[in-house]
Kinemage of the C-alpha trace (Angstrom):
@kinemage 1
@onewidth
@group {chain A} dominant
@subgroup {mainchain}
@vectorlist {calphas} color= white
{ca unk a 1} P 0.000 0.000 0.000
{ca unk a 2} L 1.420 3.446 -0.955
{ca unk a 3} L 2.461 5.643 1.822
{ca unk a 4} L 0.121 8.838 1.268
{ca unk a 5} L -2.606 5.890 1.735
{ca unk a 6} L -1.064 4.586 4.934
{ca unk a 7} L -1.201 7.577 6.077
{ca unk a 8} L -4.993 8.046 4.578
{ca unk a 9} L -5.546 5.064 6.755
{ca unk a 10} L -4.177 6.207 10.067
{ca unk a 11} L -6.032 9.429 9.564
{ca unk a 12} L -8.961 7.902 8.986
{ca unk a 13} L -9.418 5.208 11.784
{ca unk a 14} L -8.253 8.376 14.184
{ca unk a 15} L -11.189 10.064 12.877
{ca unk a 16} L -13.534 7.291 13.127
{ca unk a 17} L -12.277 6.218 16.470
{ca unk a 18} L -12.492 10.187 17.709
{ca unk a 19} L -16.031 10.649 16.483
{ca unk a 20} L -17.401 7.451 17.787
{ca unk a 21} L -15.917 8.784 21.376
{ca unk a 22} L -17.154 12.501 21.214
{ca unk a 23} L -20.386 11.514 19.541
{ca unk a 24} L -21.677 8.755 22.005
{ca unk a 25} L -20.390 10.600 24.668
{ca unk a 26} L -22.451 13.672 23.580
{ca unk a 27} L -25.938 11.583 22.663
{ca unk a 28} L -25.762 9.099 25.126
{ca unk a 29} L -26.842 11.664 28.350
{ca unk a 30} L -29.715 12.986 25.609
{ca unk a 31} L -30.759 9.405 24.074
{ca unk a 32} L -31.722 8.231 27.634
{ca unk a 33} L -34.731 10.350 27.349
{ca unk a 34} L -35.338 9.660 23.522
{ca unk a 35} L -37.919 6.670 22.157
{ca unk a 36} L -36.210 4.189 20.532
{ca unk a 37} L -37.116 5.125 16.844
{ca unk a 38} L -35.073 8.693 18.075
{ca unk a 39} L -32.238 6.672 19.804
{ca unk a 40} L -32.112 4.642 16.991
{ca unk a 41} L -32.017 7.987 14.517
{ca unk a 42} L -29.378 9.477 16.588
{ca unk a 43} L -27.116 7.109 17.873
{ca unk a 44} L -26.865 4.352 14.646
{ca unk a 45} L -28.311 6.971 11.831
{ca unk a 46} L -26.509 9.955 12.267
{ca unk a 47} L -23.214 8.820 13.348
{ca unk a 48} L -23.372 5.447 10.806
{ca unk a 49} L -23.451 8.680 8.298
{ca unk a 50} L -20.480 9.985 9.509
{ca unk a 51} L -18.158 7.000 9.270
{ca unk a 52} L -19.635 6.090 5.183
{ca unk a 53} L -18.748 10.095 4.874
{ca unk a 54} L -15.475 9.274 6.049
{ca unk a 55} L -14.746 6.443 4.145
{ca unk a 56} L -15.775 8.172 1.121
{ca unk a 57} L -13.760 11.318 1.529
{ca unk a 58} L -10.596 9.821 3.674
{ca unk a 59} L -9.744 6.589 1.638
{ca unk a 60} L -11.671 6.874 -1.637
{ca unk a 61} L -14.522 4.024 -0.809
{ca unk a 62} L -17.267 5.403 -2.759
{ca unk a 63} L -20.958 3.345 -3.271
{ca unk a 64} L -23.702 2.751 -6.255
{ca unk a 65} L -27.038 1.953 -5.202
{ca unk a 66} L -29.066 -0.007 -7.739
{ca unk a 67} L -32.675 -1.671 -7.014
{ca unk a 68} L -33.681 1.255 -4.707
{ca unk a 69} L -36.995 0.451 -6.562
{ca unk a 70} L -37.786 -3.168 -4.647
{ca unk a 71} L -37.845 -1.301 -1.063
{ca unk a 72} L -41.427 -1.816 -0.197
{ca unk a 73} L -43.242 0.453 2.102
{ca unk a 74} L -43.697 -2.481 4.845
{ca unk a 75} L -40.305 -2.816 6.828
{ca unk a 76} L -39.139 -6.567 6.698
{ca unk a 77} L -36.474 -8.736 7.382
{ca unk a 78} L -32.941 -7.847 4.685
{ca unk a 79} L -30.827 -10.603 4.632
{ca unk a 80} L -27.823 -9.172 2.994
{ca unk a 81} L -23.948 -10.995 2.911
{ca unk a 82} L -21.070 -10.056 5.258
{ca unk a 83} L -17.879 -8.949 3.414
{ca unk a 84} L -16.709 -5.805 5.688
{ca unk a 85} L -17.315 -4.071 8.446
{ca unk a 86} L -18.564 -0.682 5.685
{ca unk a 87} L -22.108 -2.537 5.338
{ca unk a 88} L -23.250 -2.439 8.870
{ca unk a 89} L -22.384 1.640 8.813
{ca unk a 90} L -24.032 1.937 4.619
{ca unk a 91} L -27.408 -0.168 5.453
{ca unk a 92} L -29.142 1.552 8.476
{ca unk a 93} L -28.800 4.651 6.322
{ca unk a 94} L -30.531 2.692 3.673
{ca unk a 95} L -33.365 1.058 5.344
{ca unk a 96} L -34.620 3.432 8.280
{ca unk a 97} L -35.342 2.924 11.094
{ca unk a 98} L -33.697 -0.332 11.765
{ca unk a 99} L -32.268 -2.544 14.426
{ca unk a 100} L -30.053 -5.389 13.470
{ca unk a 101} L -29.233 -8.594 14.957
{ca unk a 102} L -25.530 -8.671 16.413
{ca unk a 103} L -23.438 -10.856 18.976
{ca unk a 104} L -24.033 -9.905 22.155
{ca unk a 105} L -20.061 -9.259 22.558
{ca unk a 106} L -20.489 -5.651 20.515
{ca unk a 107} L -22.340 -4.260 23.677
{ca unk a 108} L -18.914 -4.127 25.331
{ca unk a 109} L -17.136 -2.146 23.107
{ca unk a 110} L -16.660 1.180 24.782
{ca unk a 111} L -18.640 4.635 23.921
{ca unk a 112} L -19.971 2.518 20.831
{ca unk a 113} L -21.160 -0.650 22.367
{ca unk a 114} L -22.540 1.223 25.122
{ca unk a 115} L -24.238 4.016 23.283
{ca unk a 116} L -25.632 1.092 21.065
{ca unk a 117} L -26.514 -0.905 23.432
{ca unk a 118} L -29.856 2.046 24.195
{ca unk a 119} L -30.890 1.239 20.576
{ca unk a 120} L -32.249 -1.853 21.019
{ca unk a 121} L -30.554 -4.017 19.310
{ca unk a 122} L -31.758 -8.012 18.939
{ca unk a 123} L -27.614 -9.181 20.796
{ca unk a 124} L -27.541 -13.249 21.277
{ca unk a 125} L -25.282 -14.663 22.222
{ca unk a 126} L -24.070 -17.154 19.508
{ca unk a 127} L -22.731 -19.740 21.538
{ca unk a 128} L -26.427 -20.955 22.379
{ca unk a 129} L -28.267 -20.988 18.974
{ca unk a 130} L -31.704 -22.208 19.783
{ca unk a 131} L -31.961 -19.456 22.265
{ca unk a 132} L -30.463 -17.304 20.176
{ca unk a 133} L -33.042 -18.034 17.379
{ca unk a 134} L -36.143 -17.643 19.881
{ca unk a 135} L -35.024 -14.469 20.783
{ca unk a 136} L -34.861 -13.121 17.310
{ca unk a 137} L -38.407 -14.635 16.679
{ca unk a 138} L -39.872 -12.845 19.633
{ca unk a 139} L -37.430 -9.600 20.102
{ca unk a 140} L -37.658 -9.276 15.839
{ca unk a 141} L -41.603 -9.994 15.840
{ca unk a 142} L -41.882 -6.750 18.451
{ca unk a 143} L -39.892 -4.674 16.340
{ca unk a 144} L -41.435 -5.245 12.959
{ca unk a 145} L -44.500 -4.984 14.694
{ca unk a 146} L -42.834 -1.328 15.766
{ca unk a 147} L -42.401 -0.784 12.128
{ca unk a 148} L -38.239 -1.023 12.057
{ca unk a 149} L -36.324 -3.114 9.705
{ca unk a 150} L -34.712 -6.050 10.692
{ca unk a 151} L -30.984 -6.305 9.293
{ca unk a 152} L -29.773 -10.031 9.476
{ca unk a 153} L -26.227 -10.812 7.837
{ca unk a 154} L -27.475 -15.441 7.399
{ca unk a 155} L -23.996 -16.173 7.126
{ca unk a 156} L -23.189 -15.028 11.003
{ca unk a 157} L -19.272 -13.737 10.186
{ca unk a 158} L -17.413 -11.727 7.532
{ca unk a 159} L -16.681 -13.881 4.769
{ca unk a 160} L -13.781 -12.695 1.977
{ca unk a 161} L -14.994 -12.060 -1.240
{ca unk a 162} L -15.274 -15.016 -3.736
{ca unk a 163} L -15.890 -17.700 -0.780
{ca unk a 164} L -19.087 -19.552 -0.853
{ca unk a 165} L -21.663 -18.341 1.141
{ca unk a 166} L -24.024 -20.242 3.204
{ca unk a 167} L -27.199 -19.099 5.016
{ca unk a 168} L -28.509 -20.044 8.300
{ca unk a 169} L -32.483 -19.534 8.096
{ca unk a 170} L -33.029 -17.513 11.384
{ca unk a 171} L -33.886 -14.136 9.060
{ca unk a 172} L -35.861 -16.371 6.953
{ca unk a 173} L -37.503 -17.561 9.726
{ca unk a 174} L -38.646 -14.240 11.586
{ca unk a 175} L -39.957 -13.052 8.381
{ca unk a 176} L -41.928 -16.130 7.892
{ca unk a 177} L -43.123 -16.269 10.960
{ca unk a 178} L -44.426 -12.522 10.849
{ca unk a 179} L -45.988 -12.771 7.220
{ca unk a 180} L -43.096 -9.666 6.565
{ca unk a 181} L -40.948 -9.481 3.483
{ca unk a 182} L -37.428 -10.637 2.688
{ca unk a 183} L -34.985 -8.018 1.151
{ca unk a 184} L -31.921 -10.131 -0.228
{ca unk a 185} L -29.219 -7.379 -0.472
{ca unk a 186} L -25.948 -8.114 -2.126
{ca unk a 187} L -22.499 -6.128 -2.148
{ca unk a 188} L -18.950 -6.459 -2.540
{ca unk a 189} L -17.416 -4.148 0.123
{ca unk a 190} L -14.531 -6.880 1.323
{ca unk a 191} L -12.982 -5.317 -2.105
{ca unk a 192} L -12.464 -1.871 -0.756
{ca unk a 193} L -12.656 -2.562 3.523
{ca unk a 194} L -11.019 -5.931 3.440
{ca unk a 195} L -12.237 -8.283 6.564
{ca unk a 196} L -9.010 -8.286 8.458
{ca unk a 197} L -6.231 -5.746 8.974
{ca unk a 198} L -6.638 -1.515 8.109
{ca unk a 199} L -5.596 -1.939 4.909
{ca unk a 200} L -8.342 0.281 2.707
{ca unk a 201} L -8.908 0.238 -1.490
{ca unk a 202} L -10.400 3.461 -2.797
{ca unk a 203} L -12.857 2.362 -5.137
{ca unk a 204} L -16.720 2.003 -5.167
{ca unk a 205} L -18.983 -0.256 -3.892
{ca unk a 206} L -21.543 -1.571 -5.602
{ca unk a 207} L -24.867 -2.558 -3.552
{ca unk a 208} L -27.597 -4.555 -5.286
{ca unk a 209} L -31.375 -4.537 -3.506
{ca unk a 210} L -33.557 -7.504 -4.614
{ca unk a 211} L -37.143 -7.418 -5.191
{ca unk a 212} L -38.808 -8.862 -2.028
{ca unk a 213} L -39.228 -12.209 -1.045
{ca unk a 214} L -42.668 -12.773 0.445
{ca unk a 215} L -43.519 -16.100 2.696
{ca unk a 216} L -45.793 -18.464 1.896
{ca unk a 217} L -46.535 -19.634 5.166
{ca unk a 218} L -44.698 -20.030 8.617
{ca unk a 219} L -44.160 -23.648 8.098
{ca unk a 220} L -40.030 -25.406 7.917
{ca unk a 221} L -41.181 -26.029 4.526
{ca unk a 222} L -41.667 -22.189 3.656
{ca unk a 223} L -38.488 -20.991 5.481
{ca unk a 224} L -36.273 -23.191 3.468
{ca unk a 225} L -37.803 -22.278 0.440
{ca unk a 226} L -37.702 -18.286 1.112
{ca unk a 227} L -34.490 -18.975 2.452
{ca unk a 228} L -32.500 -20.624 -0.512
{ca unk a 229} L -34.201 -17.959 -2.858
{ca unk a 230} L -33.261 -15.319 -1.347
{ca unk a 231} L -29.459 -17.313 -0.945
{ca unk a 232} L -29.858 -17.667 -4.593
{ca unk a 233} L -30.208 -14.385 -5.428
{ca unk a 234} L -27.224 -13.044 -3.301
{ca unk a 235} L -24.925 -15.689 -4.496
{ca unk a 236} L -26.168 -15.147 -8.270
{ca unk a 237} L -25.555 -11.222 -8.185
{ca unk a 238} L -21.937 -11.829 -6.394
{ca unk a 239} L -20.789 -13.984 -8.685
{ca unk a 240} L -21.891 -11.158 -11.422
{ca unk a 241} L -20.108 -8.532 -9.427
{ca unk a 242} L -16.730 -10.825 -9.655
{ca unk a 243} L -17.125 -11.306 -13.436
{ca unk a 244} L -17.479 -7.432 -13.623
């Protein structure tokens, strides 16, 4: 990596790490006497802003936004793939207002974790999966039933771009199970914000929305079958990004 992007880099994550500090610090003291949608707005929204702004102006990662069209008006469940750690900062900005399902272990991150931690969001703990997937089924029901979106990366870690992706059907099975649509979302943002390490590629990433999946039912039958489509999608428009 050149050295005027190193130094990009540094100046970047200092930046990031110095506005995650001032701003939770700031709207944590107000967003104790917000309602969630607000909390929501002003601790992930607003500051989830800031760090794509970043990114885009510090290092060159840029975005392109196609299928804007297939966001219905009823919030649902998006099942989108894990490349980076850019999509969890792009999508709330994308689908509002949303919560997202996350491993409990993110609540202890300081000023962040803690500041995120009064937004609600659905944290399991992934070490006990059929508790884990009750508790999205009854803490995701209450939220769509809130009217938030539900953001659910099915592959549960950051894979590298190119690897086969496999989903696990817990999304697929809160939006069954709520008569709520799927939004399959695919991207490639491990090209730009790699999974590991601070290296950074200026370039632009290129997010794909899906035209929404809706259940047939709430039977294992239906789940698999909304599941693998919306899989099928993902995995379909990836492998056209990589041929691009």
């Amino acid at each position: 990596m050149p050295l005027l992007m190193r130094l990009r880099v540094v100046l970047f994550y200092l930046l990031l790490s110095a506005s995650a500090a001032v701003w939770c610090v700031l709207i944590t003291p107000i967003a104790l006497f917000l309602s969630v949608r607000w909390r929501v707005k002003v601790i992930i929204e607003w500051w989830s802003a800031i760090a794509v702004w970043l990114a885009r102006n510090i290092v060159g990662i840029r975005y392109e936004v196609t299928g804007r069209e297939n966001i219905p008006n009823q919030p649902g469940v998006i099942l989108a793939n894990h490349q980076s750690t850019w999509e969890t900062f792009f999508l709330p900005g994308l689908f509002r207002p949303q919560t997202q399902l996350i491993k409990r272990e993110l609540l202890y991150v300081p000023f962040f974790g803690w500041a995120f931690a009064l937004a609600k969001p659905i944290a399991i703990d992934r070490t006990k999966a059929r508790d884990s997937l009750q508790q999205l089924t009854r803490t995701g029901g209450e939220r769509l039933k809130d009217g938030m979106w539900i953001l659910v990366f099915p592959e549960g870690t950051r894979n590298a771009p190119g690897e086969t992706i496999k989903f696990s059907r817990g999304g697929a099975a809160l939006a069954c199970a709520n008569n709520a649509p799927i939004i399959p979302v695919a991207h490639n943002a491990g090209e730009y914000w790699p999974r590991h390490g601070w290296a950074k590629n200026p370039g632009t990433v290129k997010v794909m929305i899906g035209p929404p999946i809706y259940p047939t039912g709430g039977d294992p039958r239906a789940i698999v079958a909304a599941n693998k489509q919306a899989e099928a999608w993902i995995n379909q428009q990836l492998q056209s990004l990589r041929n691009t």
